[in-house]
Structures are given as structure tokens and as C-alpha cells.
ROMAR-999235 format. One record per residue (C-alpha): residue in one letter; chain; x, y, z. Coordinates in Angstrom, 2 decimals, m for minus. Last residue first. Example, Ala and Ser with C-alpha at 12.3 -4.5 7.8 and 13.67 -1.06 7.14 Angstrom:
! residues 2
<s,A,<13.67,m1.06,7.14>>
<a,A,<12.30,m4.50,7.80>>
END
This chain:
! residues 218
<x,A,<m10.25,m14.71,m45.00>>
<x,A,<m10.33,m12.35,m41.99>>
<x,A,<m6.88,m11.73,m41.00>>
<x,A,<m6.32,m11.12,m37.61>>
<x,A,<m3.96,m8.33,m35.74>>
<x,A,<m3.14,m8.57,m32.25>>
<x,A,<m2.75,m5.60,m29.62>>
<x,A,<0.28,m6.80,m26.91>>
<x,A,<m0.99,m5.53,m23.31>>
<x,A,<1.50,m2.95,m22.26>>
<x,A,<4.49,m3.65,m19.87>>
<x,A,<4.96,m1.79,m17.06>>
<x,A,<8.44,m1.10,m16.45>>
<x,A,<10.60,m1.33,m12.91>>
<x,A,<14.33,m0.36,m13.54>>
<x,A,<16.82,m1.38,m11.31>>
<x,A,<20.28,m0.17,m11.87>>
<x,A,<23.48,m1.31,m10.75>>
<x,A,<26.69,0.33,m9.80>>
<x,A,<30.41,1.67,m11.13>>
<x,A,<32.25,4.38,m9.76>>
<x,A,<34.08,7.45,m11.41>>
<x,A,<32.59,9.82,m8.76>>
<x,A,<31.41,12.69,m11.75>>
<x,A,<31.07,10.17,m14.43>>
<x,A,<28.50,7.35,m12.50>>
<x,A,<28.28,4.11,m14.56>>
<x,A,<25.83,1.93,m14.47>>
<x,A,<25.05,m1.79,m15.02>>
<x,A,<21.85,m2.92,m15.83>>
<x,A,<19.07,m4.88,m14.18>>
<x,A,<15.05,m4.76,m15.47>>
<x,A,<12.47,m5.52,m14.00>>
<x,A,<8.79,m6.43,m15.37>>
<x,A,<5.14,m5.63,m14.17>>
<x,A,<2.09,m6.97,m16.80>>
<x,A,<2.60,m10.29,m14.92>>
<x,A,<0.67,m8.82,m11.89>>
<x,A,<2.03,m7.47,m8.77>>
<x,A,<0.09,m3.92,m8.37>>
<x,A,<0.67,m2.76,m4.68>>
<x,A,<m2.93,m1.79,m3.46>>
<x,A,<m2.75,m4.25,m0.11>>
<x,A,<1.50,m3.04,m0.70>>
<x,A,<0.87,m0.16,1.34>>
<x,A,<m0.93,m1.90,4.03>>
<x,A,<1.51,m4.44,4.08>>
<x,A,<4.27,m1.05,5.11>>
<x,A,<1.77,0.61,7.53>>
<x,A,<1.26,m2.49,9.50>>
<x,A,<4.87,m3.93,9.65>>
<x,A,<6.02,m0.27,10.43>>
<x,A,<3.66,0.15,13.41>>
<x,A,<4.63,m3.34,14.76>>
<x,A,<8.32,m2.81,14.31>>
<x,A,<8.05,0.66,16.41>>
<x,A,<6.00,m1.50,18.88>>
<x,A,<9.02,m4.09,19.19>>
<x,A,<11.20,m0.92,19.46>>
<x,A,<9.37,0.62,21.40>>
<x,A,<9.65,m2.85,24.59>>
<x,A,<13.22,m3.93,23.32>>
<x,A,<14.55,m0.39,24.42>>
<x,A,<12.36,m0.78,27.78>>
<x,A,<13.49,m4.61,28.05>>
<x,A,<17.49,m2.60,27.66>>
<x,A,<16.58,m0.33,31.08>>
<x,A,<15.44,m3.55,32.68>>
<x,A,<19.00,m5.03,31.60>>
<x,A,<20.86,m2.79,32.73>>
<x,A,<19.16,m1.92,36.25>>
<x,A,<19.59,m5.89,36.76>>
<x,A,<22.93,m5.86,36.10>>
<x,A,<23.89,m2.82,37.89>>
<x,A,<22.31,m4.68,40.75>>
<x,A,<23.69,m8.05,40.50>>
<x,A,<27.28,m6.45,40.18>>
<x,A,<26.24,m4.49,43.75>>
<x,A,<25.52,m8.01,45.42>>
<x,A,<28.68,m9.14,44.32>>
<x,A,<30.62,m6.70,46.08>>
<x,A,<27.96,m6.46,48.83>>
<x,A,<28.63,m9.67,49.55>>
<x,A,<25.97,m12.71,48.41>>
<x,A,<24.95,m15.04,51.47>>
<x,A,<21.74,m13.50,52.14>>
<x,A,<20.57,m13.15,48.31>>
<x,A,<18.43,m16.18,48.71>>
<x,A,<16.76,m15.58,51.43>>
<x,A,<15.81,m12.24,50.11>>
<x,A,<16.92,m9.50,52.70>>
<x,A,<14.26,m7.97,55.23>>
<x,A,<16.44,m9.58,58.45>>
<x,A,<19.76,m7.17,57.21>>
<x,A,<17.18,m4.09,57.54>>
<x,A,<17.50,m4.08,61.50>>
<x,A,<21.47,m4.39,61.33>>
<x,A,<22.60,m0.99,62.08>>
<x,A,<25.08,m1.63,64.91>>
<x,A,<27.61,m2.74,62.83>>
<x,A,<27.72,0.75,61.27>>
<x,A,<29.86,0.47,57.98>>
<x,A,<29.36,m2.73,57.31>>
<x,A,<25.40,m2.74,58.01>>
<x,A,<25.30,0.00,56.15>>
<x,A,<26.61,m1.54,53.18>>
<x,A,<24.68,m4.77,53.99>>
<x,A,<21.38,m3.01,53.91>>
<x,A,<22.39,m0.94,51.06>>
<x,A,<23.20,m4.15,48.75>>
<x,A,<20.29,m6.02,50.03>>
<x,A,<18.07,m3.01,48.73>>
<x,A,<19.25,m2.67,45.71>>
<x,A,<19.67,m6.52,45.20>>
<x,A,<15.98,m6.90,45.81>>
<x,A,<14.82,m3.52,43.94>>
<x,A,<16.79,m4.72,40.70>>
<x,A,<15.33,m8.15,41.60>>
<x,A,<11.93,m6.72,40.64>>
<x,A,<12.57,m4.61,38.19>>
<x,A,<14.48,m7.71,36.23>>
<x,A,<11.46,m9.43,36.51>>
<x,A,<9.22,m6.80,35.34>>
<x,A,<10.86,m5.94,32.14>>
<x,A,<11.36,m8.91,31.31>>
<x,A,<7.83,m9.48,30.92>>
<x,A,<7.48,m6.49,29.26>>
<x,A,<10.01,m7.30,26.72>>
<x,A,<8.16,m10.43,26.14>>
<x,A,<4.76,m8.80,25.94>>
<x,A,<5.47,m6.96,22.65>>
<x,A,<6.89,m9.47,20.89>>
<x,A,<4.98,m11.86,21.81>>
<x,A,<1.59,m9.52,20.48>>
<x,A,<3.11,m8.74,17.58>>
<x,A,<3.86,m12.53,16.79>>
<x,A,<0.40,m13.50,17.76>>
<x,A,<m1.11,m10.66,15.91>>
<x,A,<0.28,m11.96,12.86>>
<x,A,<m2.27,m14.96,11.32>>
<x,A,<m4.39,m12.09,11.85>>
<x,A,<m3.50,m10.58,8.60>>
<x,A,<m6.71,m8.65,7.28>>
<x,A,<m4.78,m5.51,6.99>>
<x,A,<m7.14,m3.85,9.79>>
<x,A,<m6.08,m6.77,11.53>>
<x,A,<m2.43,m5.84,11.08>>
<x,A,<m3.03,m2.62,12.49>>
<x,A,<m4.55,m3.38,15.71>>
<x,A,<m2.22,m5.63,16.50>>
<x,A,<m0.43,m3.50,19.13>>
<x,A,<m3.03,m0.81,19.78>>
<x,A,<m2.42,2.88,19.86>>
<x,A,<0.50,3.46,17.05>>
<x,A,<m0.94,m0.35,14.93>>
<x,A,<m4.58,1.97,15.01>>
<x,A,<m3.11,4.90,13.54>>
<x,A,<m0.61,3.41,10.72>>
<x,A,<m3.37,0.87,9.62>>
<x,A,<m5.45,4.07,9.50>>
<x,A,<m2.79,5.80,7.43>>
<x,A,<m2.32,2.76,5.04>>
<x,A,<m5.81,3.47,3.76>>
<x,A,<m7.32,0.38,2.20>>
<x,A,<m9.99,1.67,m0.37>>
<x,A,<m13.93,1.50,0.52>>
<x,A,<m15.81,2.20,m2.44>>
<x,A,<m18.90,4.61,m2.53>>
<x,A,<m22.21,3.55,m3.29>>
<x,A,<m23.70,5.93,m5.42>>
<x,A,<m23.18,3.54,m8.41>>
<x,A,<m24.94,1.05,m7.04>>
<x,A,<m27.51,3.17,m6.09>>
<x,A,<m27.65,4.57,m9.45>>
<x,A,<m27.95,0.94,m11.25>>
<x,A,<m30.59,0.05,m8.70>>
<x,A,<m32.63,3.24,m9.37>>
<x,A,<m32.06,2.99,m13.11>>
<x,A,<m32.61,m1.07,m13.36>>
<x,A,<m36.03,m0.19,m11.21>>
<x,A,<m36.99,2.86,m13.61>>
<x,A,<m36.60,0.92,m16.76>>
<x,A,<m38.90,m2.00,m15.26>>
<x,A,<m41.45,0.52,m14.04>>
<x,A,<m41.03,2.05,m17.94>>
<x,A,<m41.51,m1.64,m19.44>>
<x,A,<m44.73,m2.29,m17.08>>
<x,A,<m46.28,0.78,m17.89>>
<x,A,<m45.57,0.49,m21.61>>
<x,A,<m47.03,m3.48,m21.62>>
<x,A,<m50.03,m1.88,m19.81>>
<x,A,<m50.56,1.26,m22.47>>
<x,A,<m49.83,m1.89,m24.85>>
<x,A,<m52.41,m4.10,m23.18>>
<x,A,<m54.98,m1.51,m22.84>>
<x,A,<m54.67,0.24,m26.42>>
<x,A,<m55.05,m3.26,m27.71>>
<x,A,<m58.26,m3.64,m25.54>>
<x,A,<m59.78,m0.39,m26.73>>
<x,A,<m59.23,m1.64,m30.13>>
<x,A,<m60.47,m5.11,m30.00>>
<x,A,<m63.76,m3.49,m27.59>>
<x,A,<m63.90,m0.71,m31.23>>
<x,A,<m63.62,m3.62,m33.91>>
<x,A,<m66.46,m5.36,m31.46>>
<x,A,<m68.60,m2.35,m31.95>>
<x,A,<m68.42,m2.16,m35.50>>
<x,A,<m68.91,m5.79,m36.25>>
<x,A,<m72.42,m5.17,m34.37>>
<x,A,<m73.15,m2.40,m36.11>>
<x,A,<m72.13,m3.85,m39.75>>
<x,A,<m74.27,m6.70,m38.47>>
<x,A,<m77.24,m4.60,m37.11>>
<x,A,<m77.22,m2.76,m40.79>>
<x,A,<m77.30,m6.03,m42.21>>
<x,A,<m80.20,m7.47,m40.54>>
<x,A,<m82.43,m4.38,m40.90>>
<x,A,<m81.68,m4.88,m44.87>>
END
């Protein structure tokens, strides 16, 4: 009889271990499933707080206005700097050679001119390029006036190569965003305008919905 009551104690106290050990693994398996929970929230939050960088065309516009290529590497095309870049520096480059013979022919042209009208005055004829020496004033004066000309048309060249370089940038920064998928379509019709009596075209763009398809289940 002393037997059996230590048995039912004994199978008594091992039902109680099994049950603290059940509430041990769950409470663990709960732990470990609300840690788990908490990681996808925290990295699903910081993914969401992450803000997304869009192209602005108005930076492209900014840095293409200070820096000549500035833009178009903001646009990721650096396959065009190059081309900004010689177009830029070729009007500059004119620019200084035909500044510095404008100055030569300037100045050989006054030498000589007062050197014709005051024979005497011949102390800035020795300071001439050699190779505008045998030029008369006549034709030294053309070579002048060209030389001013086209210096003042490298200028010209010079903003509007930069005004190019601005609009390239601002204009494929525009179209980084431009939608150009299959979904687009255009359409060309002919028009006619009542109050001038005249004829034209029209272009409309559409966007065309996704088509929604129906199945039969057999």
C-alpha cells in the first residue's frame, strides 16, 4: 500500500517537471516568435521610413547653370560631358586667339597710322609682329575689325553653348520620370479650326488601360 502511494507520488511529480517544462518551451517558443515579430516590424518600418530619392530636374537645372557638365552627371549621362565640355571650350579657345591678334593688328594698325601721319613717330613701328610688318594699314585695319568680330561672335558661341548645356540637362532630367511604356499610345487626326477656316493635325497622347480578362471555370 506504501508502494503505491510513492508511485502515484512519484507519477505526480514527474506529470508536474512535464508540465513546467511545456510551459518553458512554449513561454520560450512565444519569446522567440514575438522577438521575431518585432525584428520584421523594426526592419519593415525602417524600410518604410526610408525616404525615396526622386530625380529633381531643378538640381540638374542648378548644377548644369554653375558647372558645365555638372548637370548631365547628375542625370547619370557621362557619356556627354565630353561634348559639353568641347563645346564649351571651343568657343573659348577662339575666343583667345582672335583676342590676341585683335590686339596685334590694333596695335600695328595705330603704329603705322601714326607713323603715316608723323614720319617722325616711328618708335612703335619696331614692336609690330613680324609677320604683320608688310600688311598696310588698309589691310591691317580689315584684320582688325575681323578679329574684333569674330571674338565678339566666340562670346555669343561661348552662352549659348552653356545655354544648350543647361537645357540638355534640365530637359533628360525631365524625361528620367517620363513614362514610355507600351501602355502609352498616339493618336493623329486631322482638324479643322471654324473661326480661321484652316486645316491642321492633332496629336493626342492616351494611356491605355490594362485589358481585365474573364475565365470560365469548367
Amino acid at each position: 500500500m506504501q508502494a503505491f502511494r510513492f508511485l502515484i507520488l512519484f507519477l505526480f511529480l514527474a506529470a508536474m517537471q512535464g508540465k513546467l517544462f511545456a510551459q518553458t518551451d512554449t513561454s520560450k517558443r512565444v519569446t522567440a516568435t514575438t522577438l521575431s515579430a518585432k525584428k520584421d516590424s523594426l526592419k519593415k518600418g525602417a524600410s518604410d521610413s526610408i525616404p525615396v530619392k526622386k530625380h529633381d530636374p531643378r538640381k540638374a537645372t542648378r548644377r548644369s547653370a554653375m558647372i558645365p557638365g555638372w548637370g548631365q552627371a547628375y542625370n547619370k549621362e557621362y557619356w556627354k560631358i565630353p561634348l559639353v565640355y568641347a563645346a564649351v571650350g571651343i568657343p573659348v579657345g577662339l575666343f583667345v586667339y582672335n583676342t590676341s591678334w585683335y590686339k596685334k593688328t590694333k596695335f600695328a594698325y595705330e603704329a603705322k597710322y601714326k607713323a603715316s601721319v608723323d614720319p617722325t613717330d616711328t618708335a612703335d613701328l619696331k614692336q609690330i609682329d613680324p609677320q604683320l610688318v608688310n600688311l598696310s594699314t588698309a589691310s591691317l585695319q580689315s584684320y582688325r575689325n575681323s578679329f574684333r568680330r569674330d571674338r565678339d561672335y566666340s562670346v555669343l558661341f561661348f552662352l549659348l553653348a552653356w545655354g544648350l548645356n543647361v537645357v540638355d540637362a534640365t530637359v533628360f532630367a525631365h524625361l528620367k520620370e517620363f513614362d514610355v511604356s507600351s501602355d502609352l499610345s498616339m493618336q493623329v487626326k486631322p482638324a479643322f479650326n471654324p473661326t480661321t477656316r484652316s486645316t491642321g493635325l492633332t496629336f493626342t497622347f492616351t494611356s491605355r488601360k490594362p485589358e481585365h480578362k474573364l475565365y470560365e471555370v469548367r
